[in-house]
N, C-alpha and C positions, 0 to 999 in steps of 0.2 A: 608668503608670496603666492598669488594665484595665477597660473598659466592660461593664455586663451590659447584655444585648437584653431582659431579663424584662421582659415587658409588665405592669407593676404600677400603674398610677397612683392615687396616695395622695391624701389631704386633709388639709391641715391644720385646717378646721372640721369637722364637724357638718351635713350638711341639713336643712334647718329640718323639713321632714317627717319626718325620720328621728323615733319615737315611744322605742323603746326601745333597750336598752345594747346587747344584741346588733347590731340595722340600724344603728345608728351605728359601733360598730365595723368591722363587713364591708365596710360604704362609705368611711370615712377610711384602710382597709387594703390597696383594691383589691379585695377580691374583689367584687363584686357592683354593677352600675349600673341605676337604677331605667331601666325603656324606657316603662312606663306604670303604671296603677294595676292593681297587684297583677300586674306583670309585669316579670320582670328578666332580663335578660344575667349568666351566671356567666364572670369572669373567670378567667386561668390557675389566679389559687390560690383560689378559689373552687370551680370546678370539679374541681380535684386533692383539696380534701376532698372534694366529691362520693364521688369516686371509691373514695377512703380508706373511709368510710363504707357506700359499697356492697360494696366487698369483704368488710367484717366482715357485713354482710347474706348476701349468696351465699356465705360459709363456714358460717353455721349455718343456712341453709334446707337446704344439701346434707346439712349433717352430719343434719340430722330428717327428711331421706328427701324431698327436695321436688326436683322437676324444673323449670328456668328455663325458660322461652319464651316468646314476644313475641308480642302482640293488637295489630290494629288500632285505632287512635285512632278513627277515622272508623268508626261504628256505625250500619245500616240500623235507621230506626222502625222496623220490624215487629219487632223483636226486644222495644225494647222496649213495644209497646204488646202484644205478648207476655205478659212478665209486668204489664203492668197499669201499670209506672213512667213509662209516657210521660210522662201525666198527674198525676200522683200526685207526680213529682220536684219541680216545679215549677218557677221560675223559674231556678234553678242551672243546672238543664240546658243546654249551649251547643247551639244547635239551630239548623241551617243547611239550605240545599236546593242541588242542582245543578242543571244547564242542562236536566236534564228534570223538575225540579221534584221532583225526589222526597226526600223527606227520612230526615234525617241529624242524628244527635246527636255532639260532642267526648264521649266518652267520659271521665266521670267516676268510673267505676269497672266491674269489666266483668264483672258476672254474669251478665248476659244473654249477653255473648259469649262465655264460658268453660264456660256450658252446653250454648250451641248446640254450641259445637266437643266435646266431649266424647258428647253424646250420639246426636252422628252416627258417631264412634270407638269407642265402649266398646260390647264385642256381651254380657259377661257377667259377671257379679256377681265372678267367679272374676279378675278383672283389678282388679278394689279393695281395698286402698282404691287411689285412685290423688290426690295432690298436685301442683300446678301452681300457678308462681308468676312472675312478673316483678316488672322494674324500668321503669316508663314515666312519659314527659308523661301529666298527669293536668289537665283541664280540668271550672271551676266559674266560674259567673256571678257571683261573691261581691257583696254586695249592697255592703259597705263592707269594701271590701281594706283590707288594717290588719297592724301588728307586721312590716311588711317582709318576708319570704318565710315566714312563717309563715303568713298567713293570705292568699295569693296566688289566681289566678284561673288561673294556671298554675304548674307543680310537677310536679316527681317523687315519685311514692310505689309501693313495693313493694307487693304487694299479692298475697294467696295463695288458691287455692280446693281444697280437697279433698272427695272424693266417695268414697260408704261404701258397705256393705252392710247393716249394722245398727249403731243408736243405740249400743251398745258399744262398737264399731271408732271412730265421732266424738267419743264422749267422749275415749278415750284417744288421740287423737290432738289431741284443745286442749288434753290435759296436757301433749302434746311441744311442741306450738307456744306455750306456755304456756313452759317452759322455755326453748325458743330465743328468743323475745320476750327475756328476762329478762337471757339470757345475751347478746347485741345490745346490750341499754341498760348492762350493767355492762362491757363492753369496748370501750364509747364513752365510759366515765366519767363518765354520767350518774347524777344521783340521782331514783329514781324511785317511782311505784307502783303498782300495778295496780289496779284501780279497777269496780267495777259499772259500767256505761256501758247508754247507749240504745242499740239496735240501729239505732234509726232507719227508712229505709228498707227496708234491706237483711234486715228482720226476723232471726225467729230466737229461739232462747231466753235464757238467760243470756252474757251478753257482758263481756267488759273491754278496758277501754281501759288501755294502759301511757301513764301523765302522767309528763312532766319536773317537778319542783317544783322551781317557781320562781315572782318576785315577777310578773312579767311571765304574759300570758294571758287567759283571757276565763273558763277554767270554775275551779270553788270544790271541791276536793275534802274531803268530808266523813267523816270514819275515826274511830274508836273508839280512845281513850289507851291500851288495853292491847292489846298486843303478842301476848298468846291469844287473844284475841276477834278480830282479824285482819279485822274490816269496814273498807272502805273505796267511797265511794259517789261519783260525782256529786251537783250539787245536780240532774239532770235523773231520777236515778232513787233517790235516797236516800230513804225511807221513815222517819218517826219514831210514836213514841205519841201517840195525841189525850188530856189530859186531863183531867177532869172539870170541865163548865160551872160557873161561880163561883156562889154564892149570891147572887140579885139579886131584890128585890121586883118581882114581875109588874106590867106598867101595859100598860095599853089601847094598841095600835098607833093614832098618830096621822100625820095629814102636817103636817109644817113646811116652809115654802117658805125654798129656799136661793137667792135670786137673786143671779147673778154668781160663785155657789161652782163651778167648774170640776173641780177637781183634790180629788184624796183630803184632801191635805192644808188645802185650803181649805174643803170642808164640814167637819172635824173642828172647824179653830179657829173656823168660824161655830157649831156648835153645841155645842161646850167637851169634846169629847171627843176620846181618845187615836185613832189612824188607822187602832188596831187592831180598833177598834170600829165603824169602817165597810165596809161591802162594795165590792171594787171590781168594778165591769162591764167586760169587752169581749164586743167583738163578730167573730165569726170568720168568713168563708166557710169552709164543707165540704162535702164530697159537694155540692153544687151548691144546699146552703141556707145557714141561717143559725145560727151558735150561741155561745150566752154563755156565757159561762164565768166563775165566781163566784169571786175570792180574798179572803181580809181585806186591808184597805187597805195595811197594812204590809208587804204580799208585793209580791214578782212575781211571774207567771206562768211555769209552766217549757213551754213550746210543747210540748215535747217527752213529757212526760205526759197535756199533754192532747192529743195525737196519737194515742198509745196508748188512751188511754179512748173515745177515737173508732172505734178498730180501726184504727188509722195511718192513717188518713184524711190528704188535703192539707191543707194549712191555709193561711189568707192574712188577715191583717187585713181585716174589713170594710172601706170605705172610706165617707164621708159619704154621701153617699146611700142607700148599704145600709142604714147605723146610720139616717136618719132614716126609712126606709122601713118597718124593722121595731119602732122605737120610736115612732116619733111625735116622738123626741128630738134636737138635733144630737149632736156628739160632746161625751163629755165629763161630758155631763145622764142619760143613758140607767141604767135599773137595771132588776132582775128581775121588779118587779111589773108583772103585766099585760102579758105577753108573749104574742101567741100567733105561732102556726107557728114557733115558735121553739126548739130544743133548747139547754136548762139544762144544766149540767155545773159540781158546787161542789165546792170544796176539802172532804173530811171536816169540816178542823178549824171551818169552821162552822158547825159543829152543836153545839158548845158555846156560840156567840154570839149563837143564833136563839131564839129562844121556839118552843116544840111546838108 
């Protein structure tokens, strides 16, 4: 009988944490052992896909003309309050100080360092375009780690930056990275789609994110049934048509007192109407005030548009005392009338539900 030394240790159940088919697989297989929340140990074959995977990455960055090289994780603040993301990141940000107090961010992704280095390098226009790209630990605060190394607070992620001479040279070259993307996801044997995405932070103009499609996930991608029309969206930046308010007898604005009505759904069925017909309020800190923001009841809010409508501003839930500060209200009670120093920001599609 021949013994193997493979360091594999299997499971015969399930962790009761484990959320989807994939974390549960990779943990009853060996690869992968949770160390904390949203923090794992890649085991031998765990790590050997790694590996797997990175290689098909550095075949087609090389092949679209893209040079590897390795950033530091550990990033001086001044870079980023540079460009302005110190603050602006928000809590994601892993943010630490050393023995002389000076601070330091875990690098969550690395424009700020990939400019610095570049722009201390490159003396003239005549040496662009130039592409740079690595494979590195990548650090986030994640508020609720979740789906097993999917949505982790440590992680590897590739990650590329290239620099132009003119808007021409960048377009054609998100076609080629557009391509290599494409070509990655079909030689991993995934099924995927390229998608409109928010830029988020990192701004920018028209952006895509390449999604796995799959049951498992947290974003909703919304695409057009024909195959020539070729749109495909996020729900964070999908756009639809508003239209035309219904025919409804005009009546005199009154107040009705909702006491104990909390929830969208609780004033609707106090006052026998569907939840599309009420407004919902929150209340946001930005730029260092205060601001509502108006959906129909039956929505949710996508953070991430109204980030952009703000001019990518931070953003943070109010917390209770904001909201009763600027309303008068606790949470919950608070609405649009009679707001002041307060910036409003509604859904369009309100403006078929409101009277003029």
């Amino acid at each position: 009988m021949r013994w193997s030394r493979a360091f594999i240790p299997t499971l015969r159940e399930s962790p009761a944490d484990a959320e989807i088919a994939s974390h549960r697989l990779m943990l009853r297989a060996g690869m992968v052992r949770k160390l904390g929340a949203g923090i794992y140990t890649y085991l031998p074959l765990g790590w050997r896909s790694i590996r797997k995977v990175e290689r098909i990455v550095r075949e087609e960055m090389d092949r679209a003309g893209a040079q590897e090289i390795l950033l530091p994780i550990l990033t001086p603040a001044e870079l980023w309050r540079e460009s302005g993301r110190w603050d602006e990141y928000g809590r994601e940000l892993m943010r630490l100080k050393d023995r002389h107090e000076r601070e330091f961010a875990l690098g969550p992704t690395h424009e700020e360092v990939i400019t610095a280095t570049v722009r201390g390098e490159v003396r003239s226009y005549r040496e662009l375009p130039l592409c740079l790209y690595q494979i590195q630990t990548k650090f986030r605060d994640e508020l609720r780690p979740r789906f097993g190394v999917m949505r982790g607070r440590e992680f590897t992620m590739k990650d590329a930056y290239s620099f132009h001479r003119d808007a021409a040279s960048l377009d054609g070259y998100y076609r080629a990275m557009h391509e290599a993307y494409s070509r990655i996801f079909r030689r991993c044997g995934l099924t995927f789609r390229a998608v409109l995405a928010d830029p988020g932070l990192m701004g920018g103009g028209e952006t895509h994110e390449f999604m796995v499609l799959a049951e498992s996930g947290e974003s909703v991608v919304i695409s057009c049934p024909s195959e020539a029309c070729g749109y495909a969206a996020t729900t964070d930046t999908a756009t639809g048509s508003i239209p035309p308010p219904p025919q409804r007898a005009e009546a005199a604005l009154r107040e009705v007192p909702t006491p104990g009505a909390k929830t969208v759904e609780d004033v609707a069925a106090f006052l026998g109407v569907p939840p599309a017909r009420i407004i919902k309020t929150l209340l946001y800190r930005s730029g260092g005030g205060i601001v509502a923001a108006l959906v129909r009841g039956d929505r949710e809010l996508s953070e991430p548009k109204l980030r952009n409508a703000l001019g990518r501003a931070a953003l943070e839930l109010a917390d209770e005392a904001a909201v009763r500060k600027a309303t008068g209200a606790d949470v919950g009670f608070a609405g649009p009338v009679g707001l002041k120093g307060v910036r409003i920001v509604a859904d369009r599609a309100l403006r078929r539900e409101l009277p003029s």
